[in-house]
PyMOL Python script that loads the backbone (N, CA, C, O; Angstrom):
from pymol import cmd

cmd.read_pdbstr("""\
ATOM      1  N   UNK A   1     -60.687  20.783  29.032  1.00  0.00           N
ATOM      2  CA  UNK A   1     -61.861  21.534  29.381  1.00  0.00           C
ATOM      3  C   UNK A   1     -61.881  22.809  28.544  1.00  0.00           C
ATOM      4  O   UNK A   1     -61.064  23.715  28.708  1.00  0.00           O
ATOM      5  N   UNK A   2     -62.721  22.826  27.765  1.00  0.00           N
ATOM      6  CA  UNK A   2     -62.688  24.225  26.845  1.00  0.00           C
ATOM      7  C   UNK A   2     -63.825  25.189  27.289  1.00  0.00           C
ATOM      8  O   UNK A   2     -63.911  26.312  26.793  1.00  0.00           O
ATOM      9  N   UNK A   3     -64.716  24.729  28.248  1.00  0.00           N
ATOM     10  CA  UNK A   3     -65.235  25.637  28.567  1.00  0.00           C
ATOM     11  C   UNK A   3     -65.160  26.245  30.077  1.00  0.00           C
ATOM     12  O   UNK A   3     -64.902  25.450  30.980  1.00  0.00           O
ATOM     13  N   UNK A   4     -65.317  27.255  30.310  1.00  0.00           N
ATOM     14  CA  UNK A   4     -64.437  27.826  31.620  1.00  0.00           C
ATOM     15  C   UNK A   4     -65.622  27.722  33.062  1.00  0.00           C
ATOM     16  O   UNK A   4     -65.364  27.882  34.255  1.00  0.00           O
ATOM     17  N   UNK A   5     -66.984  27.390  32.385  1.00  0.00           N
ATOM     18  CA  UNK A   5     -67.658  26.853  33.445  1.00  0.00           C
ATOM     19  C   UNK A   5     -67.049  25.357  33.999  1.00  0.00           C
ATOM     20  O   UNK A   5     -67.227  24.894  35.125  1.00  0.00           O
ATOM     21  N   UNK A   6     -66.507  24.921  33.216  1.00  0.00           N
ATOM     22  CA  UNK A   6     -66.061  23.419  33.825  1.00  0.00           C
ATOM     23  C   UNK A   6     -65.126  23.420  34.833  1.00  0.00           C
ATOM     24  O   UNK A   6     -64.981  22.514  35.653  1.00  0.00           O
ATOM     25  N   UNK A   7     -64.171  24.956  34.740  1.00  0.00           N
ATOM     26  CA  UNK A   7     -63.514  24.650  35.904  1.00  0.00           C
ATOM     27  C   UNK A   7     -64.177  24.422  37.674  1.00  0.00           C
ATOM     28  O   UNK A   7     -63.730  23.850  38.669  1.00  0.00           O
ATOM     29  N   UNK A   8     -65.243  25.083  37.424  1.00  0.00           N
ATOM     30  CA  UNK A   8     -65.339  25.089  38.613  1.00  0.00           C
ATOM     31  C   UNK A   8     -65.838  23.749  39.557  1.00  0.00           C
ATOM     32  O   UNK A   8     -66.054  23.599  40.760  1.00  0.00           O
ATOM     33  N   UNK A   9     -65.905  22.836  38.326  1.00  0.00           N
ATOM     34  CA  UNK A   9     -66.515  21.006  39.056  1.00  0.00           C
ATOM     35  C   UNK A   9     -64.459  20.270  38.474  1.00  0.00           C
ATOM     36  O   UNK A   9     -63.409  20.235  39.115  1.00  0.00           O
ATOM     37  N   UNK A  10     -64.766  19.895  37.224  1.00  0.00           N
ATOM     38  CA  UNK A  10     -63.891  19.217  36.842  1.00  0.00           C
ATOM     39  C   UNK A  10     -62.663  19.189  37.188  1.00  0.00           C
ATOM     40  O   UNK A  10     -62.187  18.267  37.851  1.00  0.00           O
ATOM     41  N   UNK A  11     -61.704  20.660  36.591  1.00  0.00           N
ATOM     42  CA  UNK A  11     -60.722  21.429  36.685  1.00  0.00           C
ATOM     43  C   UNK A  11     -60.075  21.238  38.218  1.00  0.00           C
ATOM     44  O   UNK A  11     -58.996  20.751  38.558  1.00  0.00           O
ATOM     45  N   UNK A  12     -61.360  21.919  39.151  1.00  0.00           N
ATOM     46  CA  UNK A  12     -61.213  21.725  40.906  1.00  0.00           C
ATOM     47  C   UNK A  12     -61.576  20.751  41.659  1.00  0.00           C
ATOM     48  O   UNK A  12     -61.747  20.832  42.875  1.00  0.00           O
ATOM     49  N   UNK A  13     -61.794  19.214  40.589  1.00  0.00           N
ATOM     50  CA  UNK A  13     -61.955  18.080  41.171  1.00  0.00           C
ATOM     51  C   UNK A  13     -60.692  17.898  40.712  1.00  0.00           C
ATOM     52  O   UNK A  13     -60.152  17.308  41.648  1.00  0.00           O
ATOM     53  N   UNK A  14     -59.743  18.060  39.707  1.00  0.00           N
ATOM     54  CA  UNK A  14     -58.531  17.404  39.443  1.00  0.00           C
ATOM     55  C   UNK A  14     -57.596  18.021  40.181  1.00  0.00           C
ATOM     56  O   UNK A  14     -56.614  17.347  40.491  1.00  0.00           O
ATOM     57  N   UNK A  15     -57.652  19.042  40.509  1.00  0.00           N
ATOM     58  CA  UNK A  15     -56.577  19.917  41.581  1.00  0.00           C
ATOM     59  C   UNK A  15     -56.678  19.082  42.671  1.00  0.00           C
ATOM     60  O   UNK A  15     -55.931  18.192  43.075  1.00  0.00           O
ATOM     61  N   UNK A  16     -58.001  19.628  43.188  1.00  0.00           N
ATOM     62  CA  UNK A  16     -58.308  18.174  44.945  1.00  0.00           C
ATOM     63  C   UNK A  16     -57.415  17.019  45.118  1.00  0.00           C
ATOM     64  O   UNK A  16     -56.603  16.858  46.029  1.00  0.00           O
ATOM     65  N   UNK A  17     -57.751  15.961  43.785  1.00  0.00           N
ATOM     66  CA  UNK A  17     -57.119  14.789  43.762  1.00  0.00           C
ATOM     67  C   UNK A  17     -55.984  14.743  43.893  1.00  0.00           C
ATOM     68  O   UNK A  17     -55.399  14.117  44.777  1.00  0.00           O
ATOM     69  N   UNK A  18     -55.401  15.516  42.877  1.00  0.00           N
ATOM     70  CA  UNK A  18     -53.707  15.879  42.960  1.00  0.00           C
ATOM     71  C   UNK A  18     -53.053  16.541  44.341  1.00  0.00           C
ATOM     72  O   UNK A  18     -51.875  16.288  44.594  1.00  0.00           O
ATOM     73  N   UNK A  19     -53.648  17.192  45.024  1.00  0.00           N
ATOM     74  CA  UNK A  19     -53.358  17.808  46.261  1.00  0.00           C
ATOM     75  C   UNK A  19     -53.859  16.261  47.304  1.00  0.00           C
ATOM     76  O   UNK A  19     -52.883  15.869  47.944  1.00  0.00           O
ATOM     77  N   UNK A  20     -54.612  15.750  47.448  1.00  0.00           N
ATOM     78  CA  UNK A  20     -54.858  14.293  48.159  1.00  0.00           C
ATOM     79  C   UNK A  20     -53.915  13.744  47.928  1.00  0.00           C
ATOM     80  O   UNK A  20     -53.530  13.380  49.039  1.00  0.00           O
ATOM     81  N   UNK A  21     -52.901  13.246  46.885  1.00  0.00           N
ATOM     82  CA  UNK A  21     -52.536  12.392  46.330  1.00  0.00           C
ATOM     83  C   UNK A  21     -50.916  13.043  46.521  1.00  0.00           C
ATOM     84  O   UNK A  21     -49.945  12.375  46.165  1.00  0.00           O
ATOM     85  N   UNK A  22     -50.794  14.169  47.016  1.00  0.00           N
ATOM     86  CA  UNK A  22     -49.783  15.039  47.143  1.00  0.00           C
ATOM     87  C   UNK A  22     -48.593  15.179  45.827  1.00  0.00           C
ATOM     88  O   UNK A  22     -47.365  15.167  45.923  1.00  0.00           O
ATOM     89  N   UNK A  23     -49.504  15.321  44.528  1.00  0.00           N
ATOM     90  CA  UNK A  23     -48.839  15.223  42.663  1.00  0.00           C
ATOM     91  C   UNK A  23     -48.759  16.928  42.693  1.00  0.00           C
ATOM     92  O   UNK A  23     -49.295  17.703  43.486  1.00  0.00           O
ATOM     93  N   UNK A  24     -48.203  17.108  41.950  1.00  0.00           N
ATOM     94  CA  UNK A  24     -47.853  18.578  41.657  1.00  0.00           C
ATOM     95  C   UNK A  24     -48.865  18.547  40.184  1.00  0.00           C
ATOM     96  O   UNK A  24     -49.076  17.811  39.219  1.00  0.00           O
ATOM     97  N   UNK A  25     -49.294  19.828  40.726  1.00  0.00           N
ATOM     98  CA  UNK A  25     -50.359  20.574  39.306  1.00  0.00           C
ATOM     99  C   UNK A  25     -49.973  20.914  37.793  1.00  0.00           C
ATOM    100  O   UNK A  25     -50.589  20.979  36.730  1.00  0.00           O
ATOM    101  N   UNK A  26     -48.459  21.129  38.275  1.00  0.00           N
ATOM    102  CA  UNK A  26     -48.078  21.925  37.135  1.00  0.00           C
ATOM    103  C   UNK A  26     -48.684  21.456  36.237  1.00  0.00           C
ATOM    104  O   UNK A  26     -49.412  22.270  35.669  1.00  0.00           O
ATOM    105  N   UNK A  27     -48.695  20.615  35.912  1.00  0.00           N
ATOM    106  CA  UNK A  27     -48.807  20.116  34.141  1.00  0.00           C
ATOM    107  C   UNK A  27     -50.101  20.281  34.147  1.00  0.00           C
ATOM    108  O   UNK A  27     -50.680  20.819  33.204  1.00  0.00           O
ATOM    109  N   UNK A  28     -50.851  19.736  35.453  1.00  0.00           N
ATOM    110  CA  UNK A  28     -52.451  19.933  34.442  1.00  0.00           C
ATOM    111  C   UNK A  28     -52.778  21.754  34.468  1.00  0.00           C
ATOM    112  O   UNK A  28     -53.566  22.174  33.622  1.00  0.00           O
ATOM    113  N   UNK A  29     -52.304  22.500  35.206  1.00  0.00           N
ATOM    114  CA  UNK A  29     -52.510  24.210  35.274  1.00  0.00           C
ATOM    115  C   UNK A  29     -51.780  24.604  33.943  1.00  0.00           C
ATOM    116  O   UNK A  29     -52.188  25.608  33.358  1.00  0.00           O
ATOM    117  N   UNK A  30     -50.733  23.893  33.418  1.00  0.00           N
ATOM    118  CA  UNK A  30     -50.284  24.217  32.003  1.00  0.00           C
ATOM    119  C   UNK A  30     -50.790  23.859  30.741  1.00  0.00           C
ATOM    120  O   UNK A  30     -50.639  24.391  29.641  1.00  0.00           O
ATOM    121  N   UNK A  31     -51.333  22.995  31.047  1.00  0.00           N
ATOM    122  CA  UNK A  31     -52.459  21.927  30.242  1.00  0.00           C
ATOM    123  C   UNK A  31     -53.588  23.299  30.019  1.00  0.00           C
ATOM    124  O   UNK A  31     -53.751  23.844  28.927  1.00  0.00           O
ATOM    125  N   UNK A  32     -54.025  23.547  30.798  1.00  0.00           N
ATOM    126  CA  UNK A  32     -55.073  23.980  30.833  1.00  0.00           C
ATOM    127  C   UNK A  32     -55.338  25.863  30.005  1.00  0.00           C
ATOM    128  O   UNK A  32     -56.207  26.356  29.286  1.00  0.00           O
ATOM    129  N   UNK A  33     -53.844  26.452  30.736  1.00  0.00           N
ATOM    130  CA  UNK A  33     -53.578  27.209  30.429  1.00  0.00           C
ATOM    131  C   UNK A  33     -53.523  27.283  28.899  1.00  0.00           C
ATOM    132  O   UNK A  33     -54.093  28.232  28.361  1.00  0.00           O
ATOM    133  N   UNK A  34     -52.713  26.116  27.936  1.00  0.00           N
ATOM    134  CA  UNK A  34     -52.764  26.025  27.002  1.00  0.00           C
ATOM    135  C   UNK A  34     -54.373  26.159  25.995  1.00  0.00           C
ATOM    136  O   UNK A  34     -54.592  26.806  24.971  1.00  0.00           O
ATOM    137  N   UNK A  35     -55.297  25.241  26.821  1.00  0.00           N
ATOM    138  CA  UNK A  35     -56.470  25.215  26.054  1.00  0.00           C
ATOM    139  C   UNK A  35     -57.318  26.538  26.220  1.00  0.00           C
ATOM    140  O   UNK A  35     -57.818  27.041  25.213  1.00  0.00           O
ATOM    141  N   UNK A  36     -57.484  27.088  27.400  1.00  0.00           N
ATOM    142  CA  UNK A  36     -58.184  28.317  27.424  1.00  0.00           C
ATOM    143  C   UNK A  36     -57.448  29.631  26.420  1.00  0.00           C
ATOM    144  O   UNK A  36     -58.030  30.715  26.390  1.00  0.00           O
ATOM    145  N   UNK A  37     -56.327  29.459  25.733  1.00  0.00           N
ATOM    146  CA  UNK A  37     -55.586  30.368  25.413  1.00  0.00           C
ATOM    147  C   UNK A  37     -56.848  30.749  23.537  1.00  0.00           C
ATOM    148  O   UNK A  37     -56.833  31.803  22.900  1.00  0.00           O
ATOM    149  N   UNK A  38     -57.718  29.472  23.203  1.00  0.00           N
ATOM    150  CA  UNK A  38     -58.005  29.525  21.978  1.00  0.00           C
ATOM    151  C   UNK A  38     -59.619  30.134  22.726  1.00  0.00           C
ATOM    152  O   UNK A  38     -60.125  31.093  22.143  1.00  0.00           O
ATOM    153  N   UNK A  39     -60.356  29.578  23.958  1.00  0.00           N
ATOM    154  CA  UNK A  39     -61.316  30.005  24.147  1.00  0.00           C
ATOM    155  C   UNK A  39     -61.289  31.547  24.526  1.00  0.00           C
ATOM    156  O   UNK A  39     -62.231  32.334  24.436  1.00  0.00           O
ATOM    157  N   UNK A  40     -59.494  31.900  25.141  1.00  0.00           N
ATOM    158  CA  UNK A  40     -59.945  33.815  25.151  1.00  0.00           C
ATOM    159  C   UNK A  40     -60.123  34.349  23.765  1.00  0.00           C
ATOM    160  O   UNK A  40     -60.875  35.296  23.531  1.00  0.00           O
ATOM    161  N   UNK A  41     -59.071  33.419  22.390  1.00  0.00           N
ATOM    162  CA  UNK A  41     -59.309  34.219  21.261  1.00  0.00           C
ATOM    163  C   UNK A  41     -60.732  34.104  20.592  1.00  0.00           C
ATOM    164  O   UNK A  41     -61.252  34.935  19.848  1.00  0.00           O
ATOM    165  N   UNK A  42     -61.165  33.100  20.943  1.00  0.00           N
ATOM    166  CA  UNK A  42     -62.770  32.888  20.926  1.00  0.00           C
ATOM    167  C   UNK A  42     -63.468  34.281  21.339  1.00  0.00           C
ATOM    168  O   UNK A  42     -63.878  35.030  20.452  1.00  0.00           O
ATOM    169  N   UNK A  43     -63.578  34.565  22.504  1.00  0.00           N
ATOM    170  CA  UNK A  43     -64.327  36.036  22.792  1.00  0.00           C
ATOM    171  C   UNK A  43     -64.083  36.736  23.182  1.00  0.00           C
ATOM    172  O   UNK A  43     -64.750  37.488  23.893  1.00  0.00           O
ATOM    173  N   UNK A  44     -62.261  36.832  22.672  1.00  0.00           N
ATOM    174  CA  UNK A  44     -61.787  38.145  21.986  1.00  0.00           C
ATOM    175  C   UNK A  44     -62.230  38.508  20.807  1.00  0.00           C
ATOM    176  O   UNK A  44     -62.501  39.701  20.669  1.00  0.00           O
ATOM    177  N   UNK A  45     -62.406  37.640  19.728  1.00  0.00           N
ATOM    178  CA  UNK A  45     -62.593  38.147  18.870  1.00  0.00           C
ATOM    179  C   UNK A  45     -64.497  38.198  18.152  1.00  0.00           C
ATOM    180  O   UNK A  45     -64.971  38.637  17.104  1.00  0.00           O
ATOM    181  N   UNK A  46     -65.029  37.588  19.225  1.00  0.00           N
ATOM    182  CA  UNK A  46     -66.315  37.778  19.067  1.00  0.00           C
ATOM    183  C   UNK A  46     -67.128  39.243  19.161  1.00  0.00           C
ATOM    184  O   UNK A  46     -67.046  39.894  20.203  1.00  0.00           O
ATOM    185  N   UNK A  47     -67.887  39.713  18.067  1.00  0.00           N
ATOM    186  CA  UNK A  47     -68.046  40.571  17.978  1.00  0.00           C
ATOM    187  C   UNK A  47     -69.781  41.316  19.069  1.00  0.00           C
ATOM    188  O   UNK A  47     -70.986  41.177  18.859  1.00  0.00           O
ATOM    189  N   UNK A  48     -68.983  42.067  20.179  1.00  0.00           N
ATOM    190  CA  UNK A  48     -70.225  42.359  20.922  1.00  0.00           C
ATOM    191  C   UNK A  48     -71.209  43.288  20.273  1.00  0.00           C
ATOM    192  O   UNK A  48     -70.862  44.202  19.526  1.00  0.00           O
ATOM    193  N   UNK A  49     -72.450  43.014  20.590  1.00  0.00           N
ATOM    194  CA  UNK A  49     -73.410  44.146  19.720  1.00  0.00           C
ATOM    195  C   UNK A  49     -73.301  45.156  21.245  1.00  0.00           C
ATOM    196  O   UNK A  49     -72.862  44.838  22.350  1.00  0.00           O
ATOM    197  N   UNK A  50     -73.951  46.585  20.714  1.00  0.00           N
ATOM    198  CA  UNK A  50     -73.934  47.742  21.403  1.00  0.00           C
ATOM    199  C   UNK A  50     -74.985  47.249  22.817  1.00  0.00           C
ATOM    200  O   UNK A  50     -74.632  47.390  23.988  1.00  0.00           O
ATOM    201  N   UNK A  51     -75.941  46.825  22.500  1.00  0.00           N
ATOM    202  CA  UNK A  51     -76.786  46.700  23.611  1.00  0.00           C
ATOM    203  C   UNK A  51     -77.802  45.367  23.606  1.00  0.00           C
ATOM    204  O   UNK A  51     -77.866  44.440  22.799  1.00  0.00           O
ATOM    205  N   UNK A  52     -78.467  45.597  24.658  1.00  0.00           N
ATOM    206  CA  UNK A  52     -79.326  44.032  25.000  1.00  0.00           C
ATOM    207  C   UNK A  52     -78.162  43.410  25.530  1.00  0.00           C
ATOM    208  O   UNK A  52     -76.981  43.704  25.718  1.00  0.00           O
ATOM    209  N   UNK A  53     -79.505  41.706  25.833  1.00  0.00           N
ATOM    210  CA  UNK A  53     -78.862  40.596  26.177  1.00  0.00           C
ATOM    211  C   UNK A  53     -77.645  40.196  25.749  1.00  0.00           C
ATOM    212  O   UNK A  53     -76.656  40.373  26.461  1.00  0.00           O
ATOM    213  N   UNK A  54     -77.565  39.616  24.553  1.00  0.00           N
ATOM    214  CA  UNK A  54     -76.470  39.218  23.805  1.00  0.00           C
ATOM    215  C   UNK A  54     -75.356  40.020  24.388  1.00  0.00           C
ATOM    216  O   UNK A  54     -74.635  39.481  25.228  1.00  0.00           O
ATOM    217  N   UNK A  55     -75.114  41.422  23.976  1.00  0.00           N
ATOM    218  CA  UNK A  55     -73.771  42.015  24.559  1.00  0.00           C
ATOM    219  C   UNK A  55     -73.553  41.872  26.067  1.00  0.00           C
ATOM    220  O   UNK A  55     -72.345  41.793  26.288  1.00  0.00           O
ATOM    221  N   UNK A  56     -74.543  41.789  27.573  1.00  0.00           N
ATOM    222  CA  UNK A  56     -74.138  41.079  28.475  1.00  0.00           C
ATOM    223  C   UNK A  56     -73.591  39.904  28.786  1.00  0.00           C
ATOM    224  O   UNK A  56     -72.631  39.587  29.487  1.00  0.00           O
ATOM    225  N   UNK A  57     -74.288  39.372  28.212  1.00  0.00           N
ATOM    226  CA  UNK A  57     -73.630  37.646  27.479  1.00  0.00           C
ATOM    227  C   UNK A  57     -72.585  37.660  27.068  1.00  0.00           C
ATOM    228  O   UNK A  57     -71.686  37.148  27.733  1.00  0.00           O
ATOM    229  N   UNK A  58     -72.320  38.247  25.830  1.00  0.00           N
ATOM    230  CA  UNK A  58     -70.882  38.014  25.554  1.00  0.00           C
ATOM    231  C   UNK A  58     -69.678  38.963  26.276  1.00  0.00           C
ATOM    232  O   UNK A  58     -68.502  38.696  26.031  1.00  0.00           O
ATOM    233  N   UNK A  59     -69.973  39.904  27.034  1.00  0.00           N
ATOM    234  CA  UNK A  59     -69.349  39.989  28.260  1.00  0.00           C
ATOM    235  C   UNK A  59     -68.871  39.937  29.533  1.00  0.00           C
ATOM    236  O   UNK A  59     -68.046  40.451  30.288  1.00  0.00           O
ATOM    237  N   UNK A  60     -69.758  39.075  29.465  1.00  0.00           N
ATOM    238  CA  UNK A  60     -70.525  37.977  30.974  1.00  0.00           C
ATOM    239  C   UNK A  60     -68.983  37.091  30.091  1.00  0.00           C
ATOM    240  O   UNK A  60     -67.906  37.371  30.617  1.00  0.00           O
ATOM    241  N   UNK A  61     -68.924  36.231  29.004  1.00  0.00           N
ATOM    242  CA  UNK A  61     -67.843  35.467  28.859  1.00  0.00           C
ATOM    243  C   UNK A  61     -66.869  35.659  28.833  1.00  0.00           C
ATOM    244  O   UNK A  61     -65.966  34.838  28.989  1.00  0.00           O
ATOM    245  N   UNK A  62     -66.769  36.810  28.628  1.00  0.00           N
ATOM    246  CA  UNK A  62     -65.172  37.693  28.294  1.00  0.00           C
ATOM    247  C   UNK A  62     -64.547  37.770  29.415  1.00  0.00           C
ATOM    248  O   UNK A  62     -63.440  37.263  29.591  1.00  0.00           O
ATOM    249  N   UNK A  63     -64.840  38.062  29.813  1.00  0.00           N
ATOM    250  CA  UNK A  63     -64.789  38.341  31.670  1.00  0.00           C
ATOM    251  C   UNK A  63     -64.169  36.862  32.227  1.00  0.00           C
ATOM    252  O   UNK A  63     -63.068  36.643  32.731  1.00  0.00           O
ATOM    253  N   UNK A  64     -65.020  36.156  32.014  1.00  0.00           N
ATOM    254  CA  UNK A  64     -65.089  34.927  32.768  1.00  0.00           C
ATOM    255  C   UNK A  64     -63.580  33.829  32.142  1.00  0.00           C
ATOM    256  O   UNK A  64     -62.860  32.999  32.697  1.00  0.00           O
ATOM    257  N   UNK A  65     -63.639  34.270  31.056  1.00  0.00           N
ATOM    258  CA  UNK A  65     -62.603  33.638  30.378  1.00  0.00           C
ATOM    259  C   UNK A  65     -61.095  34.558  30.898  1.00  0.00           C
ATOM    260  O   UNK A  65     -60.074  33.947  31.214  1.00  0.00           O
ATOM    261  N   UNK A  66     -61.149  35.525  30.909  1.00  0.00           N
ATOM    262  CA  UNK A  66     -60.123  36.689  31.740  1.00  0.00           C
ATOM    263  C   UNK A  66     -59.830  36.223  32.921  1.00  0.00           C
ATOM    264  O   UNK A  66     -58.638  36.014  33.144  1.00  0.00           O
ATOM    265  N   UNK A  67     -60.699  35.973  33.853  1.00  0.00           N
ATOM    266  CA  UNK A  67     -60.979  35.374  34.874  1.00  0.00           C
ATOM    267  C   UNK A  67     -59.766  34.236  35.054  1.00  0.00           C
ATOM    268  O   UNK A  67     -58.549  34.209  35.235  1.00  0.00           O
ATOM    269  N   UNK A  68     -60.883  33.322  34.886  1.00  0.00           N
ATOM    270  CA  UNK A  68     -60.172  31.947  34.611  1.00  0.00           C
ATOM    271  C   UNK A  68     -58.335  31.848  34.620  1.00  0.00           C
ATOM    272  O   UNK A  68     -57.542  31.275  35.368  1.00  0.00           O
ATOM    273  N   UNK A  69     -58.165  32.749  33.343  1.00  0.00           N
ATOM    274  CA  UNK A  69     -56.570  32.792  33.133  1.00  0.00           C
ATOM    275  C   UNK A  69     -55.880  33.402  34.308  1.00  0.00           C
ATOM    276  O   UNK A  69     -54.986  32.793  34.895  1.00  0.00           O
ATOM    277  N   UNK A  70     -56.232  34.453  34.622  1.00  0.00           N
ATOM    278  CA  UNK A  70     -55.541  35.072  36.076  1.00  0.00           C
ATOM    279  C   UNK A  70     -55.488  33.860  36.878  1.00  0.00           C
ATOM    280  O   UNK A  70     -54.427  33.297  37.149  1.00  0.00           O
ATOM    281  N   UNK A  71     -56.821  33.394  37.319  1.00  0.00           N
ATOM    282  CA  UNK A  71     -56.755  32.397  38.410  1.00  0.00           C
ATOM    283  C   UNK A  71     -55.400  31.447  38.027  1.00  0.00           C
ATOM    284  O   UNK A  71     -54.418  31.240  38.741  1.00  0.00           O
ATOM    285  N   UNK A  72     -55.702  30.893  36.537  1.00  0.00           N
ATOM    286  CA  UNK A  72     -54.257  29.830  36.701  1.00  0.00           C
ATOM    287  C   UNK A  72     -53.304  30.641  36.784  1.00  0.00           C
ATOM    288  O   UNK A  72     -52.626  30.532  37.806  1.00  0.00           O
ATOM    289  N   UNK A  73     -52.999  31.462  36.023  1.00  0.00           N
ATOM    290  CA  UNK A  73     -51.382  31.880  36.552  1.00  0.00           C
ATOM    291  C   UNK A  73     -51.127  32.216  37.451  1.00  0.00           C
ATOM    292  O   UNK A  73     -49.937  32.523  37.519  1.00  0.00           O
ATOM    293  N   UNK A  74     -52.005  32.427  38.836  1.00  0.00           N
ATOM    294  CA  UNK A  74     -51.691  32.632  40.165  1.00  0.00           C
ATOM    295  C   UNK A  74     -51.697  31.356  40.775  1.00  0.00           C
ATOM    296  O   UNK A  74     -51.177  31.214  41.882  1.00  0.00           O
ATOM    297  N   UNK A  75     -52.190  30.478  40.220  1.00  0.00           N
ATOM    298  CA  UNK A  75     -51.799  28.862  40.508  1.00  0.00           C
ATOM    299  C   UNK A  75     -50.041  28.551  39.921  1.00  0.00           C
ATOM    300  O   UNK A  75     -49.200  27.975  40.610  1.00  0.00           O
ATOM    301  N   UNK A  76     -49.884  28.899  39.016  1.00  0.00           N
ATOM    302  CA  UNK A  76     -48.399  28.540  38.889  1.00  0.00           C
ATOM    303  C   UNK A  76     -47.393  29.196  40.005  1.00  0.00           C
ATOM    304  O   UNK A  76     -46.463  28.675  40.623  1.00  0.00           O
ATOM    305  N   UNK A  77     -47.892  30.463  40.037  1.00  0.00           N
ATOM    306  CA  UNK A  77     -46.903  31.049  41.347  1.00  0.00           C
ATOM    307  C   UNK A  77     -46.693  29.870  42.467  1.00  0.00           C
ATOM    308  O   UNK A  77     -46.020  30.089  43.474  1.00  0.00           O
TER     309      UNK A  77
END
""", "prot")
cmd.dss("prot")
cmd.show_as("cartoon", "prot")
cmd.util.cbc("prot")
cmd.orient("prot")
């Protein structure tokens, strides 16, 4: 999943299953961890303009991608 809207269907349909199924996450929360690691350098390194849409936007993602990573590594705990 490279994009961090997906966690919230896909990502937390594969957790569910695995928790039904009583499988341990690790691997797919490491899995995952791994792939979001290129989408933070993605918009980290995207360049925000000063104002307007666009710079909400691309901080609307920044965020969200920040996001995301906290959430898994508080899943590995």
């Amino acid at each position: 999943m490279s994009h961090v809207r997906d966690m919230r269907s896909e990502f937390l349909l594969k957790l569910a299953l695995l928790a039904r199924f009583d499988k341990p996450a690790t691997e797919l929360i490491a899995r995952q961890l791994d792939e979001f690691a290129s989408v933070v350098r993605s918009v980290e390194s995207a360049r925000i303009s000063e104002d307007g849409f666009d710079a909400v936007l691309a901080r609307w993602r920044r965020e969200q991608a920040h996001a995301a990573v906290r959430f898994l590594r508080l899943l590995q705990n």
